[in-house]
C-alpha positions in Angstrom: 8.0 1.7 12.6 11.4 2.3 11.3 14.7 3.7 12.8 18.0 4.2 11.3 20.6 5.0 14.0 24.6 5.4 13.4 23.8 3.1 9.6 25.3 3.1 6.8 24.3 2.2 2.7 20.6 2.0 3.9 18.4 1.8 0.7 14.5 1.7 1.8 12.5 2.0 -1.6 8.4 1.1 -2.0 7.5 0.2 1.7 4.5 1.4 3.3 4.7 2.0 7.1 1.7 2.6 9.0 0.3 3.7 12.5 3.5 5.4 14.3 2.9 6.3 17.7 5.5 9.9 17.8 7.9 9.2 15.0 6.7 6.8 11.5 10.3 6.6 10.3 13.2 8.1 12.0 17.2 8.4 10.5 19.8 10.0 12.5 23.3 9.8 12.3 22.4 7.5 8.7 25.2 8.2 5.7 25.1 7.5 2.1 21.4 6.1 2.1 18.4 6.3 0.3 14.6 6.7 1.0 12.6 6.4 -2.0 9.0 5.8 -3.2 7.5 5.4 0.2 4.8 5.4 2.2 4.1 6.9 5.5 1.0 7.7 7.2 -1.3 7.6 10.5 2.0 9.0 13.1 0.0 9.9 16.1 1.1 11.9 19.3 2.8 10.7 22.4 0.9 11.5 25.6 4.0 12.6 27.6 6.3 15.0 25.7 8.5 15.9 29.1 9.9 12.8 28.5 11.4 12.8 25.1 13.2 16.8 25.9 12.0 19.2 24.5 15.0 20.6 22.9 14.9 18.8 19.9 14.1 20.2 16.7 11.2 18.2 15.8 9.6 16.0 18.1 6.9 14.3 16.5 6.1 13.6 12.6 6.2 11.1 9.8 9.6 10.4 8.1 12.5 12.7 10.5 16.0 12.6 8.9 18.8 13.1 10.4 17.0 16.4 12.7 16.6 14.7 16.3 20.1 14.1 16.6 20.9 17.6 14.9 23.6 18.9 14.4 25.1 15.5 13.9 25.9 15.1 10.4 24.1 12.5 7.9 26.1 13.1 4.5 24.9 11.3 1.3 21.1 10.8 1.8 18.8 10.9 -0.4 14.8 11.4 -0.2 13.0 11.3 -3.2 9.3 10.4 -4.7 7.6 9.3 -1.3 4.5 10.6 0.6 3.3 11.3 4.1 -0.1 11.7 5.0 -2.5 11.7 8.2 1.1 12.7 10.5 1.2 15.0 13.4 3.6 18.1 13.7 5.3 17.8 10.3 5.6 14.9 7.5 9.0 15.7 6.6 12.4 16.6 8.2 15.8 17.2 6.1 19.2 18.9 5.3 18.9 21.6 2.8 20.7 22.1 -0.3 23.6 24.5 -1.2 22.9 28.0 -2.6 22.2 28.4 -6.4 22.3 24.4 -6.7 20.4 22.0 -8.0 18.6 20.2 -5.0 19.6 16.2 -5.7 18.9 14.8 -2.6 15.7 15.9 -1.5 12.6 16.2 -3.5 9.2 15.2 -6.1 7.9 14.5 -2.2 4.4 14.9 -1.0 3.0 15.6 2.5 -0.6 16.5 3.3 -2.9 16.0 6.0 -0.6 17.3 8.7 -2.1 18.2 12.1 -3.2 16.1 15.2 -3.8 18.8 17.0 -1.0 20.9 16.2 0.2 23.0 13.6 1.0 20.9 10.9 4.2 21.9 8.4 4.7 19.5 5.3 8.6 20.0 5.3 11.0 21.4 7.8 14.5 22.2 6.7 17.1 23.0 8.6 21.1 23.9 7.1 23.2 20.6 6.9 26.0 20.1 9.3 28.5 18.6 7.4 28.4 21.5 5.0 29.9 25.1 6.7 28.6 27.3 4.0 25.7 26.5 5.0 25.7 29.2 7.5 25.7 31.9 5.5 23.2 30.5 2.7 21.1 27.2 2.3 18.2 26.2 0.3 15.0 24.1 0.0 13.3 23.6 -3.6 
């Protein structure tokens, strides 16, 4: 399907991408990009999880940004107007957004159908590197 690794000034915008096989689209290590009005649906399981580690903080779903390399930062993306259906684990990874701010770079997103056989989450956030307030408060909107 589609990774980003260690890019820069990506700008993905009305692509659909179909039939993953673990991961549908995958940015880590990606700066000042954007991911917008997309497609991405049928991400299936891998048979042999041992092999990918397990201490990853996702390791299967639809569009992951910037989480399987976490905490490696990804500064300047933006995800916005784009849906994931029929993925396994979760559609969505991301950085939150600062506290009592308005979120700009992640949102008017849609996930459903989330399963294969595990529970299924539509958006898992985690608090973004590059930003050290972030460990005392971080938000998703």
């Amino acid at each position: 399907m589609m990774n980003g690794l260690r890019s820069k000034n990506l700008n993905v915008d009305n692509n659909v991408f179909w039939g993953g096989n673990q991961v549908g689209v995958g940015w880590n290590q990606v700066m000042t990009s954007s991911f917008n009005n997309n497609f991405v649906g049928h991400v299936t399981p891998r048979n042999d999880l041992e092999a990918i580690g397990m201490a990853t903080l996702d390791v299967m779903g639809g569009a992951l940004f910037c989480s399987l390399t976490w905490p490696q930062v990804c500064p300047g993306i933006r995800i916005t107007n784009n849906i994931c259906a029929g993925s396994v684990q979760q559609c969505f990874t991301g950085p939150a957004h600062d506290c009592d701010k308005k979120n700009t770079n992640f949102f008017g997103n849609v996930a459903h159908s989330v399963s294969g056989g595990f529970s299924g989450n539509g958006f898992v956030v985690y608090p973004d590197p590059s930003k050290p307030e972030h460990g005392e408060c971080y938000e998703v909107s």
